[in-house]
N, C-alpha and C positions, 0 to 999 in steps of 0.2 A: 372159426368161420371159413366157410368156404373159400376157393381161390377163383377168381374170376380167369376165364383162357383169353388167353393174349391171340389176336389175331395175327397171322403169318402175315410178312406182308417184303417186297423185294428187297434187297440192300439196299442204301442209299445210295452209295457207291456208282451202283449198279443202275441205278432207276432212274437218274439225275440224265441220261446220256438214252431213254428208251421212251416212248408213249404207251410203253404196257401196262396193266391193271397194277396200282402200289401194292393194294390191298392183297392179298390171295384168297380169301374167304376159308369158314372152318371147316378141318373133315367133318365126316358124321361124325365121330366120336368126340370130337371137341363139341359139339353143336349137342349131341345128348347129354353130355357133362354138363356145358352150362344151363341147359335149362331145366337140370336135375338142382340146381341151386334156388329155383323157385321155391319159396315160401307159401303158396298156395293162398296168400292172406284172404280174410273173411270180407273183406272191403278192399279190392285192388285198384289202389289209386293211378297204379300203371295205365289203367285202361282209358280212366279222366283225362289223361294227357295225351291221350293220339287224339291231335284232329281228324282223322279218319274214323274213330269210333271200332278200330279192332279189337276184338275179346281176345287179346292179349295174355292174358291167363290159360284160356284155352288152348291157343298155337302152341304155348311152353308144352304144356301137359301132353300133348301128342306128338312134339319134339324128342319132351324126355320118355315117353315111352316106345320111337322107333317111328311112329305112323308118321310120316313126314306129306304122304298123300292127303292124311287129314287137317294136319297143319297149314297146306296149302291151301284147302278149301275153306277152312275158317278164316283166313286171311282173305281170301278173294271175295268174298261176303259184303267185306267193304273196302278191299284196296284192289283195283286193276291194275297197278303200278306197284308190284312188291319189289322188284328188284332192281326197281331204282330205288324206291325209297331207304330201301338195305343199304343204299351205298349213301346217298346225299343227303335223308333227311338229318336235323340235328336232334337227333334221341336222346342227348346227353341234358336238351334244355325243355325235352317231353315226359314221353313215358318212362325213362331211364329217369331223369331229376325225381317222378315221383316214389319209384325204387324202395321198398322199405329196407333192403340189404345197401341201400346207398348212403342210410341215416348212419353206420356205423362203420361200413367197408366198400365194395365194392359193388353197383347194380347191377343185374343180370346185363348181358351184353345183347339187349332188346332188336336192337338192330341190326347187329351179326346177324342174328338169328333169324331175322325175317332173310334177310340176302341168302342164307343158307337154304333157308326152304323155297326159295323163291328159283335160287339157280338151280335145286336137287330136281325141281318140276320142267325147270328147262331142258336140261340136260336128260332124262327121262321121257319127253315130248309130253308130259301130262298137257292135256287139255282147258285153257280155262273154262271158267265155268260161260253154261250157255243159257238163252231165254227159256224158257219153261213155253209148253203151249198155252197155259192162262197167261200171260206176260207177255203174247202179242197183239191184245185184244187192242191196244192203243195203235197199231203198225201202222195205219193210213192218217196217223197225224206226224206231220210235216214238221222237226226242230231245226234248227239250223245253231250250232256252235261254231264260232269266230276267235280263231287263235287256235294254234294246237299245243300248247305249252303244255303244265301239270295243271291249273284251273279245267282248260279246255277237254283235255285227254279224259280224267276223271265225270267232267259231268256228261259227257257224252259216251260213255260207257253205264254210266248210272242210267242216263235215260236211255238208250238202248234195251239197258234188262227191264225196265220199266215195262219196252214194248211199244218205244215212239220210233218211229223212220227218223234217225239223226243222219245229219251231214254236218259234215267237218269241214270247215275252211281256211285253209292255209295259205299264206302269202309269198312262201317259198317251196323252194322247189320237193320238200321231204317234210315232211308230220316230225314231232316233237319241239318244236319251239324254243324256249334255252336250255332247255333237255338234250338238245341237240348240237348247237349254236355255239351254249355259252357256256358248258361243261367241261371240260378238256377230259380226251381218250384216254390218258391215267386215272382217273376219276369217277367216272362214267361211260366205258364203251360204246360206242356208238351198236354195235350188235343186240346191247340191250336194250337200246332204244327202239332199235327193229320190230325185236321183241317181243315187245312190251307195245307197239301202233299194232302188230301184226294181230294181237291177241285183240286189240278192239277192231279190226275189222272182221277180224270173225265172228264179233257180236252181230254185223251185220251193219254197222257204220260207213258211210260211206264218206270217202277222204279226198277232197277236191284240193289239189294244189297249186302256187302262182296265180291264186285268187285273192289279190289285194282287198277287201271289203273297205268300201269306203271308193274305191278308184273303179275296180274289174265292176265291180257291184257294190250297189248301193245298200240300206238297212230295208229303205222303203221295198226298194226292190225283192228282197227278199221275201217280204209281207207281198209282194204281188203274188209271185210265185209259189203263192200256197203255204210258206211257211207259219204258224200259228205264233210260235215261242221262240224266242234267238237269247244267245247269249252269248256275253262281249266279253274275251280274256286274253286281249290282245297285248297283254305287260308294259312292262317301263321298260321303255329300247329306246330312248332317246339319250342320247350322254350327256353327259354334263362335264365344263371343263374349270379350270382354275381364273379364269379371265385373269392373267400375268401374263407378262409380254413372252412373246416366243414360241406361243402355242401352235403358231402357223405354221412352224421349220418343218422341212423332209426331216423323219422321225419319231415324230411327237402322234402316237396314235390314241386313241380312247381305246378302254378295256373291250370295251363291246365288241370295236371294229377290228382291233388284235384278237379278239380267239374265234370269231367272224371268221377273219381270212386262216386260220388256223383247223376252222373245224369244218367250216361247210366246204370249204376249195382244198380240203386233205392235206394243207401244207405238213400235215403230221406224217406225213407218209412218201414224203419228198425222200429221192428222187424220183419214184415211181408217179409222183403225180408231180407233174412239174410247176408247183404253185410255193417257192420259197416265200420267206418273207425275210429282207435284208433288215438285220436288228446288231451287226457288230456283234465287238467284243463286252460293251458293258453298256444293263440294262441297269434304269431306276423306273420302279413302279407307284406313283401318288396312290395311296390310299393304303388301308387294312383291313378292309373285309375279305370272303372268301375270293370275291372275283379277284381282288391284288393278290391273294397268295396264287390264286389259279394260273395268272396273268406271270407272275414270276417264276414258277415252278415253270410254266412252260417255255419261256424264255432260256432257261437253263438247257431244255431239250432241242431246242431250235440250235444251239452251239454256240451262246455268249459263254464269257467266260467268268463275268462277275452281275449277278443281276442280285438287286436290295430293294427294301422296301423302303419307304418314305413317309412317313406318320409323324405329324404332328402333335397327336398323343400320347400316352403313356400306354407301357406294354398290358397295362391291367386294363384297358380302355378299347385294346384292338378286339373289333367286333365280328372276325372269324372264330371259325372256332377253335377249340384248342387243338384237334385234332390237326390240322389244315396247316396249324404256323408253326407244330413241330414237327412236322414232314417239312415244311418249306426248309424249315435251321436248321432240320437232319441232312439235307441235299445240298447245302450250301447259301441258304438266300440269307444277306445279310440285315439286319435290319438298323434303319437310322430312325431314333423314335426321336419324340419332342425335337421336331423337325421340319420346319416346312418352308416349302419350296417358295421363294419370290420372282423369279425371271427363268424363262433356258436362253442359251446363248449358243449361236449359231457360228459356222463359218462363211465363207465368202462365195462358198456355192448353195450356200440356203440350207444347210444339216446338220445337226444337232451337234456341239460339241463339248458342252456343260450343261450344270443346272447347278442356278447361285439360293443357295438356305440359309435361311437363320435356327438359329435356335431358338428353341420355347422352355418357359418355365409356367407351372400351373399356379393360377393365382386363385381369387376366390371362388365360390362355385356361380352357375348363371342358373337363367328361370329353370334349366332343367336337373339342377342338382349335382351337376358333373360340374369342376372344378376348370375355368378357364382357362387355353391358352395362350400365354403373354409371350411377346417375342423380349428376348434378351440383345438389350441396347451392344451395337457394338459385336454383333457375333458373326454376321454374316461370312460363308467359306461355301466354296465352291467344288464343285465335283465334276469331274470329265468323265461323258458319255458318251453316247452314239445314238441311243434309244429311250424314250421316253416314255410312258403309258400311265394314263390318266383314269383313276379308277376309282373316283369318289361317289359314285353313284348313277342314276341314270333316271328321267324323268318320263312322263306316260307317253305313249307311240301316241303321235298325233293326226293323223295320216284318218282312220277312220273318224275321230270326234269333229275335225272340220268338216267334216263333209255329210254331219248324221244332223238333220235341223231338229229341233226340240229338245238334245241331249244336255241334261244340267250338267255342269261340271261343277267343281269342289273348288275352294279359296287356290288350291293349289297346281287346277288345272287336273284334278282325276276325275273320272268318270262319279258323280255324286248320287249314289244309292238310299233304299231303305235299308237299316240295318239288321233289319229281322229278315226281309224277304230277297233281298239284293238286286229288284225292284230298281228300274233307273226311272226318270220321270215319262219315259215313251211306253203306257201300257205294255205289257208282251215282251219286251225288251229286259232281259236281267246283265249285269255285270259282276265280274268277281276277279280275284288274284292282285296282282300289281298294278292294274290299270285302276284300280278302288283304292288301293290301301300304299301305294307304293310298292317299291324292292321290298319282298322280303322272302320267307322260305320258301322250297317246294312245294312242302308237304304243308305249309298255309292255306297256300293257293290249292293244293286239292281239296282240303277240307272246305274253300269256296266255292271249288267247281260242284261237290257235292252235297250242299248247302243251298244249293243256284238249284241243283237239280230236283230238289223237293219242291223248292216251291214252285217251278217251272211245273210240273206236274199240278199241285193244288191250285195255281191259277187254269192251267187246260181242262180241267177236270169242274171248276165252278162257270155253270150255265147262265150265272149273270155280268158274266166281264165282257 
């Protein structure tokens, strides 16, 4: 069976002390090798598995044959966002899970592959693809998209080639959302961010920014000003903390507002941009998703000396991906599992200078099938910090729902949709991404943005609404 190619990617050594790309991406000849490992199958399940809906089969075949110009245009057909998704989506639990070379050895590396072609186009100055003259017949109708994250980015590129006048509106000062925000520069370059907004403004999308919707401007308002169709994908950017004492101390940041000041204020680029962030010799990060590995891998670059994670689960339980948390243990981040944190403790100038845990042991399972965990009577030990970061999640931006009247919300405080049409209870009004569903992937949240985008079109296009 074939050998799947290993991605280049820095020393750890090396990477642990830089905010450079880990990854290095494949030459062409790695990039024609693996997708020479295509199977061609007669029903490619690969393809079921992108929410994006790319013929996945097809990119391979024009990978392994050389045309990389072609591979790029079948990608763009239904991804505007290739080379981010090369880098952040998780292909391993997509199109790669459905792999028929993955039932026995190893899947095509689906997602190398797209970042390959995605950067060979960059690097090349290929052009994305543009409106057709039948695809501006819609151009004097008015969309208005709210959030520029990967929901917002994706449907307003969708509807652009449609051939609607979209505008983009952003509440901060730069397009891309936590594409931006909540990525770290090892991870996701901010260049490619650029990138990748700059390719949708040459659709012709226009990008209004430090436009709070909900404060700057209202929804109604929007419906004044001519807009027919809006849609809302303004994410889960609310934090959430542990409610144990201590959370107050100089220290103790949430994940959000740590790579916040890390990515939008360039602390990554200190000293040249004079925006540090004081984090000491020794960080602990609560939680095990990607943002806790993000949030500790970059803690490392920032120049602590000892940064770990904190999880009160089991390592088969941590819901990063694999990829993510053996980068973090190749660079040093140490991990404290069935672990969780009861208090931090401060000193006498108010800053952090522990954080007291117990241990957990997993008892039976709860309503959702995962095995509970129980703290162990009698274990509690303490650990001397400096820095703290809270990384269990984050709840929906609430900023435009108070202030939008008629908007239904969900048991949970999301934005409450139809789930065929993403449809919110305000006619004309659709929602998608994290602000509906919760945190969850990028490449979810595009497949909502362009999912929003259809049917924003079949409601503008029906003469009885």
């Amino acid at each position: 069976m074939s050998v799947r190619q290993d991605m280049p990617k820095q020393d750890p050594a090396v990477r642990r002390s830089n905010f450079d790309e880990v990854a290095l991406g494949f030459t062409a000849e790695q990039a024609v090798a693996e997708a020479k490992r295509c199977l061609k199958c007669k029903k490619p399940l690969c393809r079921e598995g992108c929410p994006v809906e790319i013929d996945i089969p097809a990119f391979l075949a024009c990978v392994a044959s050389g045309d990389f110009a072609g591979a790029l245009g079948n990608i763009q057909e239904k991804n505007s966002l290739p080379a981010i998704c090369g880098r952040v989506c998780p292909q391993e639990n997509q199109c790669e899970f459905r792999c028929i070379l993955g039932k026995k050895g190893s899947p095509i590396a689906i997602g190398a592959l797209e970042r390959f072609v995605a950067d060979w186009g960059r690097k090349n100055k290929v052009k994305a693809k543009a409106r057709t003259a039948g695809e501006k017949q819609q151009e004097k109708t008015k969309v208005a998209v709210i959030g520029s994250g990967p929901a917002g980015l994706t449907a307003a590129a969708d509807l652009a080639l449609m051939g609607y006048q979209v505008t983009l509106f952003e509440s901060l000062h730069a397009a891309g959302g936590v594409l931006r925000y909540g990525i770290p520069e090892f991870r996701l370059p901010k260049s490619i961010v650029d990138y990748e907004v700059g390719n949708l403004s040459n659709l012709g999308v226009e990008i209004k920014t430090n436009y709070l919707v909900g404060k700057t401007i209202t929804v109604q308002e929007l419906f004044d000003q001519g807009y027919q169709g809006i849609f809302i994908s303004t994410g889960a950017g609310l934090p959430r903390f542990l409610q144990i004492p201590g959370e107050n101390l100089n220290g103790v940041f949430s994940a959000n507002e740590f790579l916040t000041r890390v990515n939008l204020m360039k602390a990554y680029l200190f000293p040249k941009y004079d925006t540090p962030i004081k984090i000491g010799k020794r960080v602990a990060v609560v939680g095990a998703g990607n943002v806790a590995m993000d949030s500790a891998r970059t803690a490392l670059r920032l120049g602590a000396e000892e940064s770990m994670i904190i999880y009160r689960r089991s390592r088969t339980e941590m819901p990063a991906r694999l990829e993510e948390i053996e980068n973090a243990e190749a660079e040093g981040v140490a991990l404290h599992l069935l672990t969780n944190p009861v208090r931090i403790l401060g000193n006498e100038q108010g800053n952090v200078r522990s954080i007291v845990c117990e241990k957990m042991e997993l008892g039976a399972a709860d309503a959702s099938g995962r095995r509970r965990p129980l703290p162990v009577a009698g274990s509690e030990f303490e650990i001397p910090l400096d820095t703290v970061v809270i990384a269990i999640g984050q709840g929906p931006n609430p900023i435009l729902l108070r202030n939008t009247d008629h908007l239904e919300l969900d048991e949970r405080g999301y934005i409450k949709t139809d789930p065929e049409t993403l449809m919110t209870s305000i006619p004309g009004v659709f929602a998608g991404g994290d602000i509906v569903t919760g945190a969850a992937t990028v490449i979810a949240a595009m497949g909502a943005g362009k999912k929003a985008a259809r049917s924003i079109k079949k409601y503008l296009e029906n003469p009885d609404r």
